[in-house]
C-alpha positions as CSV (number, residue, x, y, z in Angstrom):
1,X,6.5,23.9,-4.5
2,X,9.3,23.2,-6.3
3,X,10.4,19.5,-6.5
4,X,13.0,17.7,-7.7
5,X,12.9,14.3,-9.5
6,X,16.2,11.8,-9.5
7,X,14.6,9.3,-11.1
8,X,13.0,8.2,-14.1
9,X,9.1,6.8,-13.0
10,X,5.8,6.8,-14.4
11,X,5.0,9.9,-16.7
12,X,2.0,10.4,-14.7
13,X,4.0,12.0,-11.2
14,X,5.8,14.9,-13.3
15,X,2.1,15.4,-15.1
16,X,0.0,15.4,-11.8
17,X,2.0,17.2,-9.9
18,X,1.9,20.1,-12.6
19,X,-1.7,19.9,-12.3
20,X,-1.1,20.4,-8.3
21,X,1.2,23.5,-9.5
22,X,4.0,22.1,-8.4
23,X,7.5,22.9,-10.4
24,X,9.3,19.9,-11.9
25,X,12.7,19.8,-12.3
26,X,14.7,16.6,-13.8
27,X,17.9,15.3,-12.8
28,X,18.5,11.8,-14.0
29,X,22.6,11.9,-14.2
30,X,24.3,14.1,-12.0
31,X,26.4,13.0,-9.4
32,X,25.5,12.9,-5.4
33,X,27.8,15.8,-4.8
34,X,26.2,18.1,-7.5
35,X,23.0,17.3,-6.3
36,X,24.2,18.7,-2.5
37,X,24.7,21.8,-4.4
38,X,21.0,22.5,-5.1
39,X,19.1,20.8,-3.0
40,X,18.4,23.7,-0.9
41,X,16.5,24.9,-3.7
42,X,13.8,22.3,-3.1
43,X,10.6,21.5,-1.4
44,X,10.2,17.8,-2.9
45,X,12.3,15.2,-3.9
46,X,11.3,12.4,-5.7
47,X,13.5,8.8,-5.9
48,X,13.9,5.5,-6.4
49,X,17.0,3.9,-5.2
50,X,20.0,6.1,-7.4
51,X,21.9,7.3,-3.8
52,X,21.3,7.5,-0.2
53,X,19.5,10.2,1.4
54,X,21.8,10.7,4.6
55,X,22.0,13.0,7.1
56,X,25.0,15.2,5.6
57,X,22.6,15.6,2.4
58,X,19.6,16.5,4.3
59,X,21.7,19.3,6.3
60,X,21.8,20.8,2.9
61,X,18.2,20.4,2.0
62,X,17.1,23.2,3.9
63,X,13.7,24.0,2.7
64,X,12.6,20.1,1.9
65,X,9.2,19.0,2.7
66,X,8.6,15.7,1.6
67,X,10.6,12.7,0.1
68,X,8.3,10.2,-2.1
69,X,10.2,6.9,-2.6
70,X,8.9,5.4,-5.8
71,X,9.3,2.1,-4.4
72,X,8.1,-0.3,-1.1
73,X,10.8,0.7,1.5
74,X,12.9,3.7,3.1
75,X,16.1,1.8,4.1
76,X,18.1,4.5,1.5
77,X,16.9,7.2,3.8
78,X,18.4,8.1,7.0
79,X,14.3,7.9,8.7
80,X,14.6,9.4,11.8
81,X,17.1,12.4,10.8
82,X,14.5,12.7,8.2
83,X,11.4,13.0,10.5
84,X,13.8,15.1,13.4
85,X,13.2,17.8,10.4
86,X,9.7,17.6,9.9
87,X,10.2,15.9,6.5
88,X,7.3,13.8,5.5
89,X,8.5,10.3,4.0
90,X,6.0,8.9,1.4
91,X,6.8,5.2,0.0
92,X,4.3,3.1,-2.0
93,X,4.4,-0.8,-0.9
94,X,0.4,-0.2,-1.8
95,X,1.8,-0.1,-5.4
96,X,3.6,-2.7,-6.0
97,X,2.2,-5.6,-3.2
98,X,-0.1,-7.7,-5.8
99,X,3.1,-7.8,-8.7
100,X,5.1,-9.0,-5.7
101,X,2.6,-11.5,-4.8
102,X,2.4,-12.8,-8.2
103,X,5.9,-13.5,-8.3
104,X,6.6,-15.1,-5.3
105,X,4.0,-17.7,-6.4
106,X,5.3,-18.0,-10.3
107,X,8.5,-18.6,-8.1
108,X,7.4,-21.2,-6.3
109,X,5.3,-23.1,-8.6
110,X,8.2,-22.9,-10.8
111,X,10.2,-24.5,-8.2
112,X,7.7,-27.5,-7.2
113,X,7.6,-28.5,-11.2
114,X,11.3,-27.7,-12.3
115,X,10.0,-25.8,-15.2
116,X,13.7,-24.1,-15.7
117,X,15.5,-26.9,-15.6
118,X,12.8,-28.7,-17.8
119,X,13.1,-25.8,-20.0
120,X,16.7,-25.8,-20.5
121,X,17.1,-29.6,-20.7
122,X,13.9,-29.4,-23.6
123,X,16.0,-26.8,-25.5
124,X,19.4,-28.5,-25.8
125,X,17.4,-31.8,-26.7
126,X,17.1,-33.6,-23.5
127,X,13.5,-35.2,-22.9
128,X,13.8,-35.9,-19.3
129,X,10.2,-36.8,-17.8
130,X,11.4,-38.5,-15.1
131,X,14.3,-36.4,-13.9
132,X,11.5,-33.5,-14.0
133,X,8.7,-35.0,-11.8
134,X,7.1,-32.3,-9.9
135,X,5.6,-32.0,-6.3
136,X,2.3,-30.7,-5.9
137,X,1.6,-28.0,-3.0
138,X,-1.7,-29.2,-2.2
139,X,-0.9,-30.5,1.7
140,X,2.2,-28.3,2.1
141,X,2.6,-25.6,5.1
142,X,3.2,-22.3,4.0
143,X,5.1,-19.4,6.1
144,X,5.2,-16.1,5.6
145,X,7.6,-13.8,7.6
146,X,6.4,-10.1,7.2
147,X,3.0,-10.0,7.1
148,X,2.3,-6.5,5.8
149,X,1.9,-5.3,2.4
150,X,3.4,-7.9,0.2
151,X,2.9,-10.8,3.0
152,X,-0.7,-10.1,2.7
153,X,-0.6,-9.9,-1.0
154,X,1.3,-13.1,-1.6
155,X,-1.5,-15.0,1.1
156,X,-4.1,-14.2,-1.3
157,X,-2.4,-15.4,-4.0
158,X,-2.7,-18.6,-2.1
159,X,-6.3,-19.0,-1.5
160,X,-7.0,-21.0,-4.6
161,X,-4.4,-23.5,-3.4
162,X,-5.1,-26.9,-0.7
163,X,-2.7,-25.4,1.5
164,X,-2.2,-24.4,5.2
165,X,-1.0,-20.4,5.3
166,X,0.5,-19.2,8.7
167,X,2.7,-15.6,9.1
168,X,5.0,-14.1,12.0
169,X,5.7,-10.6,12.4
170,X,7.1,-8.5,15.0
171,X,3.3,-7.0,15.1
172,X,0.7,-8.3,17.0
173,X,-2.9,-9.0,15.7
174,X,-1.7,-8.7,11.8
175,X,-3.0,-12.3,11.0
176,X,-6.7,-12.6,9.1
177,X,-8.4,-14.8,7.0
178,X,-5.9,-15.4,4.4
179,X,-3.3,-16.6,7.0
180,X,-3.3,-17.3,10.7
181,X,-0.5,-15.6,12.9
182,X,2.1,-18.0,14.4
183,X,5.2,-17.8,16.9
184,X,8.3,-18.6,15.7
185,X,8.5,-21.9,17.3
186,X,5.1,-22.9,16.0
187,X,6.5,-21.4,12.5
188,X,10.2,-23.2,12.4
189,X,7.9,-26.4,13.4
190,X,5.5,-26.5,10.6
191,X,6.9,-24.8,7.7
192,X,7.3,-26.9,4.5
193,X,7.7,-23.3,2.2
194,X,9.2,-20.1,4.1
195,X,8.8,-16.9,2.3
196,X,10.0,-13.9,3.3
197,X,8.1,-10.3,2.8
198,X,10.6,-8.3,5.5
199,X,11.5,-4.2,5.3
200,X,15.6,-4.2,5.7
201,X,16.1,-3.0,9.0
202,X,18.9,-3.8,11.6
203,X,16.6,-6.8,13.0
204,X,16.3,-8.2,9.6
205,X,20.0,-8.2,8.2
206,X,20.9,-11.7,8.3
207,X,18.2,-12.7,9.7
208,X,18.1,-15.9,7.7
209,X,21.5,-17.8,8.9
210,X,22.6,-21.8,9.8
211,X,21.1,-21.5,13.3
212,X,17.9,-20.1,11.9
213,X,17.5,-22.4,9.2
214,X,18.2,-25.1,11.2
215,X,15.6,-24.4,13.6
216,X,13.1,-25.5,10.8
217,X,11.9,-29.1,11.7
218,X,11.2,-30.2,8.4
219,X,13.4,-29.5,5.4
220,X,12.4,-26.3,3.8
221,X,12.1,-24.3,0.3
222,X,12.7,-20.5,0.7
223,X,11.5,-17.8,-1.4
224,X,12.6,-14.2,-1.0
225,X,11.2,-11.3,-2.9
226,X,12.3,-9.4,0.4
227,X,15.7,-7.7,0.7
228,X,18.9,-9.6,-0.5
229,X,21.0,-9.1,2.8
230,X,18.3,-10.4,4.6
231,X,19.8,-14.1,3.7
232,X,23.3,-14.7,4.6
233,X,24.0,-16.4,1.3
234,X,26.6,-18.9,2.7
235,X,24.9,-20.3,5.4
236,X,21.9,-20.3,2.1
237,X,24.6,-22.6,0.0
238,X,25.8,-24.6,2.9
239,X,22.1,-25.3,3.7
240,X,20.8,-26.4,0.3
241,X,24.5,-28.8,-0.1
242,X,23.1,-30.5,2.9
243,X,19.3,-30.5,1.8
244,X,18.4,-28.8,4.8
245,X,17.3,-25.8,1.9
246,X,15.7,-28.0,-0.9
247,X,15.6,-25.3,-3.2
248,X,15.4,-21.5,-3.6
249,X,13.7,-18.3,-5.4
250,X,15.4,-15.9,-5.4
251,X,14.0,-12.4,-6.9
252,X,17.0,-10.2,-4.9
253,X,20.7,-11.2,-3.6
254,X,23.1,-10.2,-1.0
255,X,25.8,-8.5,-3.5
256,X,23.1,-5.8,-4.7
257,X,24.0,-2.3,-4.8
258,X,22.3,-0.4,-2.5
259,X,21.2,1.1,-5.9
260,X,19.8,-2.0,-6.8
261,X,20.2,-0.9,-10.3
262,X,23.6,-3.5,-10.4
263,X,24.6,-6.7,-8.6
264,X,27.4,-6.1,-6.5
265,X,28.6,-3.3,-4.0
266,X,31.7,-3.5,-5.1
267,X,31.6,-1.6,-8.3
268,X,34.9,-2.8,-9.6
269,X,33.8,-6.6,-9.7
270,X,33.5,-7.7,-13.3
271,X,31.1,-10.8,-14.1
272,X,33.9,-12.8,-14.9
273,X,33.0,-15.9,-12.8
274,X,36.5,-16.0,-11.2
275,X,35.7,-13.2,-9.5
276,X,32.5,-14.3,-8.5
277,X,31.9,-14.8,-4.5
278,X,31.7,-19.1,-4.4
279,X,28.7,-18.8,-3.3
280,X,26.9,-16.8,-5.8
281,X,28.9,-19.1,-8.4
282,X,26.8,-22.1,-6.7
283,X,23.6,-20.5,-6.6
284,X,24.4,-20.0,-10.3
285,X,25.0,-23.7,-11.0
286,X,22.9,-25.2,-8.8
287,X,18.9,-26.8,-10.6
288,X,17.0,-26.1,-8.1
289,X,17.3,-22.3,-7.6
290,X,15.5,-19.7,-9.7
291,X,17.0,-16.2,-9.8
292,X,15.9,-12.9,-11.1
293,X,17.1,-9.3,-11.1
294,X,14.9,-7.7,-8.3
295,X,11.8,-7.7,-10.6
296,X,9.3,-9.0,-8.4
297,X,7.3,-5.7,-7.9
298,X,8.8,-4.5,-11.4
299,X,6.0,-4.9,-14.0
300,X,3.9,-2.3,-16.4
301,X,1.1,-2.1,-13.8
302,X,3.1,-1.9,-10.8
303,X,5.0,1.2,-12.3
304,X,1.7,3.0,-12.6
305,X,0.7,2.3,-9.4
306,X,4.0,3.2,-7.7
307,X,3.8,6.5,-9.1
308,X,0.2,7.1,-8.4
309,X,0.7,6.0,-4.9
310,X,3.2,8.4,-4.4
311,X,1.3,11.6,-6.1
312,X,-1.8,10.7,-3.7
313,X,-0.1,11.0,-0.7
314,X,1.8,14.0,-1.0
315,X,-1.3,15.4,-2.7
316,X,-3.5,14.6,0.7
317,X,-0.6,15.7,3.0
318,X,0.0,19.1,1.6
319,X,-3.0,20.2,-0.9
């Protein structure tokens, strides 16, 4: 089979598959439309995020087989026009869940003791010790939303921790012993720390809005190594102004490309923080919200792992 690879991964995919007798061929820079041109020449493709797979390029791809997504989710393909071809869709959330689980909890613990802000204040010369008290999470109420791959993974994380671990997800009988599976009236009711571990899909896109947030009884911290457009970011800002949101991790924002690969959809924004949406200017500003560049599942091991993921399920489907 011949199979074309769009992105840059682990070394390991192009080196396997040879073993497999597959044919590799790289394409790292052209553009979408040039792609189009040659697809039909393929049996695999391999990607990451660079484009969208839609239904107009998969009319082209006449001879494709399989798509292996060198990442957790499939929201950049068009899934069911995919499948109404007798593609098979290979994504790896087994390769990446324990990074992501990692992170969510250096996230949160980083939160709970201010260590940013205690790090920034340290280095300019401020030596603040009571401005940078902490709060412990022994006691607190954990919930997870999404209790799959990386739900699971972050649960465990947890274990060494005094806490009380609950999930929701549209799934029944996904709870174990690592958390115990809630409503969302019993989760909005307890909740001290929501974290959410969601696919993007149309039930999840904005999920997290005022009237949601201010179901919570308590006020909350949120964490999300998830999706950016799960969180509509204003109703976010508004909430932490009124302390309804006492702080935030965020590992992935609203204005990504669907790319990922830069911050906002809107390729001709500049960083100048004029231009800046108000509310990603607050979230900027504000002490008690951590931010980084959709990295949660993006460390040395992971990228192994991703690409090994991906190799042993094509291999079992078709060899």
């Amino acid at each position: 089979m011949k199979v074309l690879h769009l992105d840059t991964n682990h070394s390991l995919l192009i080196e396997q598959f040879k073993e497999l007798g597959f044919q590799n061929h790289e394409d790292y820079t052209s553009a979408k439309g040039e792609i189009e041109k040659k697809i039909h020449e393929y049996d695999g493709l391999i990607i990451r995020s660079r484009f969208r797979i839609d239904a107009p390029f998969l009319e082209k791809a006449t001879n494709l087989k399989f798509i292996g997504r060198v990442g957790a989710g499939l929201e950049n393909i068009d899934i069911p026009f995919a499948k109404s071809r007798g593609i098979f869709l290979a994504s790896a959330p087994e390769g990446n869940r324990n990074a992501v689980g990692e992170h969510t909890l250096g996230l949160l613990l980083s939160l709970f003791n201010k260590l940013n802000k205690a790090d920034k204040e340290v280095r300019s010369g401020m030596w603040d010790r009571e401005g940078n008290r902490g709060i412990e999470l022994d006691g607190k109420t954990v919930g997870i939303i999404g209790y799959g791959n990386m739900g699971k993974a972050f649960a465990k994380k947890l274990q060494g921790f005094d806490v009380e671990v609950i999930c929701y997800d549209i799934l029944g009988g996904v709870g174990d012993g690592n958390a115990r599976q809630v409503g969302i009236m019993e989760l909005q009711q307890k909740t001290d720390v929501l974290s959410l571990h969601v696919p993007q899909t149309e039930s999840t896109l904005g999920m997290v809005h005022t009237d949601f947030i201010n179901g919570f009884q308590k006020p909350i911290w949120i964490l999300n190594t998830a999706r950016g457009k799960c969180i509509v970011t204003t109703d976010l800002v508004d909430a932490l102004k009124s302390g309804k949101v006492l702080g935030a991790g965020l590992d992935v924002l609203e204005y990504e490309k669907t790319s990922f690969e830069n911050l906002f959809q809107n390729t001709g924004s500049s960083n100048d923080e004029q231009d800046l949406p108000e509310a990603f200017r607050y979230l900027l500003a504000a002490k008690n919200v951590l931010l980084s560049p959709h990295v949660a599942g993006w460390t040395v091991e992971s990228k192994e792992k991703l690409a090994q993921t991906i190799v042993d399920k094509i291999k079992a489907k078709f060899c």
